[in-house]
MMTF fields as JSON, N, C-alpha, C and O atoms, coordinates in Angstrom:
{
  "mmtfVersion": "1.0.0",
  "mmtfProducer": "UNKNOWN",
  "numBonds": 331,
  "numAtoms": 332,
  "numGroups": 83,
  "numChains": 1,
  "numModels": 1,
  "chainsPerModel": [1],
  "groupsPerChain": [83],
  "chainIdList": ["A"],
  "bondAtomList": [4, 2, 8, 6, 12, 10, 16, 14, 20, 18, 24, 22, 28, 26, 32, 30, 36, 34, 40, 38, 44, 42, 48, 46, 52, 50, 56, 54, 60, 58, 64, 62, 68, 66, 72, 70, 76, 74, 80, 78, 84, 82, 88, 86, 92, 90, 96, 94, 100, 98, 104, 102, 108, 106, 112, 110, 116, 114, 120, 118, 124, 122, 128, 126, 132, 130, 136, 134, 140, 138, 144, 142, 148, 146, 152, 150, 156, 154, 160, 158, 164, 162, 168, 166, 172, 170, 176, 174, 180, 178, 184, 182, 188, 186, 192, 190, 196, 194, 200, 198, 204, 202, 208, 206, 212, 210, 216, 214, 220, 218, 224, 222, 228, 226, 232, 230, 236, 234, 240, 238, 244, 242, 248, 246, 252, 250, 256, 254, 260, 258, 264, 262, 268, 266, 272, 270, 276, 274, 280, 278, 284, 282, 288, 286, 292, 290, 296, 294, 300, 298, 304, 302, 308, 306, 312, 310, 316, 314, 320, 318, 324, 322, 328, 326],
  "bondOrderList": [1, 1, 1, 1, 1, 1, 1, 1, 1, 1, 1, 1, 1, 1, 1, 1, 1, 1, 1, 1, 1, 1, 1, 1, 1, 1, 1, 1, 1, 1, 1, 1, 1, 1, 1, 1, 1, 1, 1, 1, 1, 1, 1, 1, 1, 1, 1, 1, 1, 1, 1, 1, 1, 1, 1, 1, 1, 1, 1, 1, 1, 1, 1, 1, 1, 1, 1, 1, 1, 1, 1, 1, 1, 1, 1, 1, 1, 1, 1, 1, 1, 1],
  "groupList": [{"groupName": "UNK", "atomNameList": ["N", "CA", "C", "O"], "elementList": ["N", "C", "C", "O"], "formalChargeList": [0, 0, 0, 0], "bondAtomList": [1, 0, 2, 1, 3, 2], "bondOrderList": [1, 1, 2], "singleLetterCode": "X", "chemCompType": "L-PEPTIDE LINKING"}],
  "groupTypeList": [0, 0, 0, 0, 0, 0, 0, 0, 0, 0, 0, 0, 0, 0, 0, 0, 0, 0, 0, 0, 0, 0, 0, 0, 0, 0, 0, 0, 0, 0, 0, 0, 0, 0, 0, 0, 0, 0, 0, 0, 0, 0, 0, 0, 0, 0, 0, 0, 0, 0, 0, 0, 0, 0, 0, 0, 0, 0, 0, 0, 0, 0, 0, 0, 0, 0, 0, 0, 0, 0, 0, 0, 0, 0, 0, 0, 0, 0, 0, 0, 0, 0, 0],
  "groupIdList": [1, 2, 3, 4, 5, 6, 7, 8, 9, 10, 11, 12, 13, 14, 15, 16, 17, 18, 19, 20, 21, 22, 23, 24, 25, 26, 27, 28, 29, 30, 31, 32, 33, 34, 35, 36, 37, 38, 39, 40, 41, 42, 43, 44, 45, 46, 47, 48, 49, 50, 51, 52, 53, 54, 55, 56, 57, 58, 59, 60, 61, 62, 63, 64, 65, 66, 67, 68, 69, 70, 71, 72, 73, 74, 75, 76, 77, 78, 79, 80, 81, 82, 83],
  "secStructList": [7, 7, 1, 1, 1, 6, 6, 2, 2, 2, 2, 2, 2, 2, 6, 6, 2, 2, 2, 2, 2, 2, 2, 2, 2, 2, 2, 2, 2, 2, 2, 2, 6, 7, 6, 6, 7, 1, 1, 1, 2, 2, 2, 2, 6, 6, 6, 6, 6, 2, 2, 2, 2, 2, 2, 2, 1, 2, 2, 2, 2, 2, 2, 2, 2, 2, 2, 2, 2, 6, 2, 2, 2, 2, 2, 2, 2, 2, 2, 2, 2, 6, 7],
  "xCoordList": [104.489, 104.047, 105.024, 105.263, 105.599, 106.67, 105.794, 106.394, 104.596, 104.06, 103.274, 102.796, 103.358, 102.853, 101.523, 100.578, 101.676, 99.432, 99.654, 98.768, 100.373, 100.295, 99.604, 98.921, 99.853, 99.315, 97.512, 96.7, 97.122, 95.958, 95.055, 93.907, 95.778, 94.814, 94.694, 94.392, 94.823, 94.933, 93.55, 92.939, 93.451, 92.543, 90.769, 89.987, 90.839, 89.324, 88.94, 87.857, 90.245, 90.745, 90.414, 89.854, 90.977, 91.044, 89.937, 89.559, 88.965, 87.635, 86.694, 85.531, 86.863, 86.273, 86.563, 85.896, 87.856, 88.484, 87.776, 87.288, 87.756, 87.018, 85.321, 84.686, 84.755, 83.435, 83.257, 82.676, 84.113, 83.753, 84.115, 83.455, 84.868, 85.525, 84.76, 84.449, 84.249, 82.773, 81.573, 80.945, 81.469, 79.622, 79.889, 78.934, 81.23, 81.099, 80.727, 80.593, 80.383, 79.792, 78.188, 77.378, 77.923, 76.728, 75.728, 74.704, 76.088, 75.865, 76.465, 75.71, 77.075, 77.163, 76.3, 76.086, 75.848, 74.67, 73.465, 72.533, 73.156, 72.037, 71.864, 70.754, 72.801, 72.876, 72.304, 71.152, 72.898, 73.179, 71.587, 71.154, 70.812, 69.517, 68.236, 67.168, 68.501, 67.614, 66.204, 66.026, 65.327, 63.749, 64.182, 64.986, 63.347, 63.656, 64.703, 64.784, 65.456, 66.646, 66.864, 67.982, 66.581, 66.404, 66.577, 66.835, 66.367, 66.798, 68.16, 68.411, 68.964, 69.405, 70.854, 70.864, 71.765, 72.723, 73.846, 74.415, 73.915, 74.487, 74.272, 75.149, 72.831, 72.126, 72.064, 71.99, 72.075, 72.95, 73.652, 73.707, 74.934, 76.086, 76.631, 77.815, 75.91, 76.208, 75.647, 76.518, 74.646, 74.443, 74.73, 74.577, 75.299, 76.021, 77.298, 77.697, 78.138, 79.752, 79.415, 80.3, 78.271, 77.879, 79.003, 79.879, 79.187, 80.057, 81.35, 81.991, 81.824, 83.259, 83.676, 84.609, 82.49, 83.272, 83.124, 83.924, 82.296, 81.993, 83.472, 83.674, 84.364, 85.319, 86.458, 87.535, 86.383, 87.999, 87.736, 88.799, 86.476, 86.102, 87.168, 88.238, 86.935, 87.455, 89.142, 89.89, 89.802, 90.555, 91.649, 92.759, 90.878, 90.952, 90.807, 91.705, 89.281, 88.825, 89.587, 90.035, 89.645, 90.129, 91.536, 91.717, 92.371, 93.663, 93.922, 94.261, 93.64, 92.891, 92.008, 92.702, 91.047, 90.375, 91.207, 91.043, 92.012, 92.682, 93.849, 93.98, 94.569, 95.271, 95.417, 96.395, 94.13, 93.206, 93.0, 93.172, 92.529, 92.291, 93.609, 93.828, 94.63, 95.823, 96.021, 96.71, 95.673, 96.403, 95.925, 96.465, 94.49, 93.738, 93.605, 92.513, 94.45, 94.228, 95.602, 95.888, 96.597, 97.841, 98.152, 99.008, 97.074, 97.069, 96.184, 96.669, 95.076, 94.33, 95.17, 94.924, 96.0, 96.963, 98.08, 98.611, 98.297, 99.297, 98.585, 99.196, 97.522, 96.867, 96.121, 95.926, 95.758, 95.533, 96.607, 96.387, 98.142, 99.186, 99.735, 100.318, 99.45, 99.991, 101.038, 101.617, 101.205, 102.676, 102.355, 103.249],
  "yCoordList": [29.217, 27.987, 27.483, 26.279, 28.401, 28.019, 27.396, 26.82, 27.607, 27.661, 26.06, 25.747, 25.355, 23.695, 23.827, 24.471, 23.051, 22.707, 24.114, 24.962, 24.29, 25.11, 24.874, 25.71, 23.631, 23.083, 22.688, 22.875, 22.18, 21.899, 22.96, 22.795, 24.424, 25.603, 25.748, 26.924, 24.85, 25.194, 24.214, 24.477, 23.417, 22.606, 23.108, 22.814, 24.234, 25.01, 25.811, 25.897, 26.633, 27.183, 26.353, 26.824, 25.189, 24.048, 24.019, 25.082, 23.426, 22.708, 24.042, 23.737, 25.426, 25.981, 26.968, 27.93, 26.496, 27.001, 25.718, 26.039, 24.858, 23.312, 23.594, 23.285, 24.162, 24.024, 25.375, 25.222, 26.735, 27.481, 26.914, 27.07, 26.473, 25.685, 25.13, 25.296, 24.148, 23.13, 23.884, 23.724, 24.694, 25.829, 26.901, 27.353, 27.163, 28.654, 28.246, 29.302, 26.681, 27.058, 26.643, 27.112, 25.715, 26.113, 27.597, 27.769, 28.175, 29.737, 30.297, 31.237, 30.203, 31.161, 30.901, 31.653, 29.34, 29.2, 29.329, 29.218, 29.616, 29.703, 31.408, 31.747, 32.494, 33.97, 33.947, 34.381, 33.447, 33.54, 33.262, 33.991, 32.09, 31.62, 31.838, 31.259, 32.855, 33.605, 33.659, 33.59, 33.81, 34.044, 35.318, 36.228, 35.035, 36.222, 36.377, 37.16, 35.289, 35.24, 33.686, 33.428, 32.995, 31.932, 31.168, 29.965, 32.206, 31.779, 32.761, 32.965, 33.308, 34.629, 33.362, 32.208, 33.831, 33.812, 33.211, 32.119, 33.938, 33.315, 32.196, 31.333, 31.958, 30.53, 29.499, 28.391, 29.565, 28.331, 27.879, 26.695, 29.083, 28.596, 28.286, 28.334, 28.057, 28.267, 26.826, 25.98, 26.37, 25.17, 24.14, 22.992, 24.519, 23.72, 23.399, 22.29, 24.225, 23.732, 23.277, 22.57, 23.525, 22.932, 21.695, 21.915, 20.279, 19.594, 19.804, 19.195, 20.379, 20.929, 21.415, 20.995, 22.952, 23.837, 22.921, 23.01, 22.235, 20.969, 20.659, 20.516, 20.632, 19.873, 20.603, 20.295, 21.801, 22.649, 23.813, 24.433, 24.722, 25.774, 25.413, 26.02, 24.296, 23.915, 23.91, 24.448, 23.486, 23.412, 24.691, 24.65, 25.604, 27.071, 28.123, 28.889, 28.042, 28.65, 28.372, 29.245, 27.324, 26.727, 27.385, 28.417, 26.999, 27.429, 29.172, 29.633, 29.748, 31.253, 31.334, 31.974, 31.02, 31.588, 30.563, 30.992, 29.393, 29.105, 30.152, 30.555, 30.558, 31.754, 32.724, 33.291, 33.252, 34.781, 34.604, 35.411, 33.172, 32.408, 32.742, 33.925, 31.912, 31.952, 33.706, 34.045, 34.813, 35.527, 36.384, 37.038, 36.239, 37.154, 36.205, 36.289, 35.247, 34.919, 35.196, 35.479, 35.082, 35.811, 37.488, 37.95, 38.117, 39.38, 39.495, 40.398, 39.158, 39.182, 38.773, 39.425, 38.073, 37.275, 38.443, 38.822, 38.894, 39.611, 40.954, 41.318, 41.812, 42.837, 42.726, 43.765, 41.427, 41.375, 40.932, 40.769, 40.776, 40.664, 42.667, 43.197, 42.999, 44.485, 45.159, 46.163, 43.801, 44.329, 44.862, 45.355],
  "zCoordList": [28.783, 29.37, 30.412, 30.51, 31.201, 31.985, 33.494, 34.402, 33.498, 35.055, 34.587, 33.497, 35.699, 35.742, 35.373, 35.828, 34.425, 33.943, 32.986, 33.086, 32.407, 31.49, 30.186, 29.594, 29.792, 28.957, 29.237, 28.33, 30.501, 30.737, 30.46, 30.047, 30.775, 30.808, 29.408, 29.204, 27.865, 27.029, 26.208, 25.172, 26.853, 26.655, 26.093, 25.189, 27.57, 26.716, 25.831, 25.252, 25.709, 25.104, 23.261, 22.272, 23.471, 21.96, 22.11, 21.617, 22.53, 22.441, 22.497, 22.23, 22.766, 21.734, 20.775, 20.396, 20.397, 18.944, 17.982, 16.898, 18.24, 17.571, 17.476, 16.468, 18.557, 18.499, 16.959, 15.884, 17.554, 16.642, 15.241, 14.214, 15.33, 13.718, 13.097, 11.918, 14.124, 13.369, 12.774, 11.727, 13.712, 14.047, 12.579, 11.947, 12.238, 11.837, 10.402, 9.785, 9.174, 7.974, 7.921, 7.121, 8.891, 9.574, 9.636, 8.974, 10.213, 11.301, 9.624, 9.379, 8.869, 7.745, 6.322, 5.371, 6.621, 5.71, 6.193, 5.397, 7.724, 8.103, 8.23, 8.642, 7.935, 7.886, 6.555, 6.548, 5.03, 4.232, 3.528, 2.635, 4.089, 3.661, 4.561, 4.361, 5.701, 6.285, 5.353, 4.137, 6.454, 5.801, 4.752, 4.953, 3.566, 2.305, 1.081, 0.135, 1.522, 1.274, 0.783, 1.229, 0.38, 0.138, -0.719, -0.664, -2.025, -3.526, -4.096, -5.284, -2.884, -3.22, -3.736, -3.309, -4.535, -4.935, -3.758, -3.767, -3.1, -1.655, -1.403, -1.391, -1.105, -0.085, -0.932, -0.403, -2.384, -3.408, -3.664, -3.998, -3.577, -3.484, -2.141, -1.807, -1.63, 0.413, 0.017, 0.216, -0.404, 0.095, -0.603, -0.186, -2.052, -2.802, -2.476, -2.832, -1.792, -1.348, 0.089, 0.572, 0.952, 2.359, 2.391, 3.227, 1.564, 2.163, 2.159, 3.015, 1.557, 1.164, 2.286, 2.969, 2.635, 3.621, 4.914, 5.845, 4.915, 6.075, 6.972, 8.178, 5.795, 6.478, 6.087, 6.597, 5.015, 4.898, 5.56, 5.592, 6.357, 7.225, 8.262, 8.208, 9.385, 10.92, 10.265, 11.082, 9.144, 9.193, 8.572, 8.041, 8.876, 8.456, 9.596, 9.946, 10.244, 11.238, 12.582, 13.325, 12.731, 14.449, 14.295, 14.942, 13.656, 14.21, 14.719, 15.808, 13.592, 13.73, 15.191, 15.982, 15.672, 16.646, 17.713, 18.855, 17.697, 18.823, 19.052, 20.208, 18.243, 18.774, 18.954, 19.441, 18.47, 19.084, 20.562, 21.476, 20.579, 22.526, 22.717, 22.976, 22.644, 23.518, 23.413, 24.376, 22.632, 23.143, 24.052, 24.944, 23.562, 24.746, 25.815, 26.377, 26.311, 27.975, 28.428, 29.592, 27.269, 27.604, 28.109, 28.864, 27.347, 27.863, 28.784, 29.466, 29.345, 30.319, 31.224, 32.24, 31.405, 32.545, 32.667, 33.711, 31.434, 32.021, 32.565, 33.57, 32.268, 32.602, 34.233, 34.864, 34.789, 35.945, 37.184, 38.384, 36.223, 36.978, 37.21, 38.156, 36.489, 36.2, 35.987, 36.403, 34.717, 34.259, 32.809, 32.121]
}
């Protein structure tokens, strides 16, 4: 982060490490209770902890996929510098 606005370029980076954070127990109870699937073992217990993971998923998920972000723009930056 030595180059100015280093920090700014980090911003979209957050907001969608946050979006995936929010989306991902959503999108895993809506895999889980798919047409057919409905009374399966999964999609009960998927929708019985629904508020739980509500709010301990993002605080699990985000940090994880925010620094998967920082690193793949770190290596993309460095791979189109060509070092």
């Amino acid at each position: 982060m030595s180059e100015p606005g280093g920090i700014r370029r980090l911003w979209p980076q957050l907001l969608c490490a946050l979006a995936i954070g929010v989306a991902a127990p959503h999108v895993e109870l809506a895999w889980k209770c798919r047409q057919g699937f409905e009374s399966s073992e999964a999609c009960v217990w998927g929708r019985s902890y629904l508020p739980l993971t509500r709010w301990l998923e993002p605080l699990i998920v985000t940090p994880v996929v925010f620094a998967v972000l920082v690193f793949l723009s770190w290596a993309w930056a460095r791979w189109r510098r060509g070092a």
